[in-house]
C-alpha positions as a LaTeX table, in Angstrom:
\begin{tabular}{lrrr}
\hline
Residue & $x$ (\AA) & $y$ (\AA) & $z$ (\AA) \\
\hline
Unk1 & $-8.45$ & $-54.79$ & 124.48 \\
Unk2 & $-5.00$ & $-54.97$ & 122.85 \\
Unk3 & $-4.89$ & $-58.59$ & 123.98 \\
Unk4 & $-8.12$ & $-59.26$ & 121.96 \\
Unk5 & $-7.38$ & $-57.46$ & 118.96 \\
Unk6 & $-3.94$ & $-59.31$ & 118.86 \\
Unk7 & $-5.90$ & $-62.70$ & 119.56 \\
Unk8 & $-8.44$ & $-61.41$ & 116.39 \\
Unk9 & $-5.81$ & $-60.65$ & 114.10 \\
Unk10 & $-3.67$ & $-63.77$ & 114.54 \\
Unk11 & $-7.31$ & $-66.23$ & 114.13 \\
Unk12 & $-7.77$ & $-63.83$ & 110.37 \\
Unk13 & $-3.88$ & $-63.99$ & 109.68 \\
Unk14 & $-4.17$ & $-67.88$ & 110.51 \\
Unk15 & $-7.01$ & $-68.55$ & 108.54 \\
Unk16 & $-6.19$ & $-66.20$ & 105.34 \\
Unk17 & $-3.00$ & $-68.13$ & 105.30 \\
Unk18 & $-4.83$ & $-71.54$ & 105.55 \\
Unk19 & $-7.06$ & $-70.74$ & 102.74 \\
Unk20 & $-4.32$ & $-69.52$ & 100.68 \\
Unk21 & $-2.37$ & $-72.75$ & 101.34 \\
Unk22 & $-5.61$ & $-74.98$ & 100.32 \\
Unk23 & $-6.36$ & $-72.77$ & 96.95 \\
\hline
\end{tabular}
């Protein structure tokens, strides 16, 4: 479960940071 939720938050962190870059 921790495993996942590290693995969920990492894909949003990744992704928020990618959209920021691209804005």
């Amino acid at each position: 479960m921790s495993r996942k939720w590290r693995y969920s938050l990492g894909q949003a962190a990744g992704l928020a940071g990618f959209v920021v870059l691209n804005s």
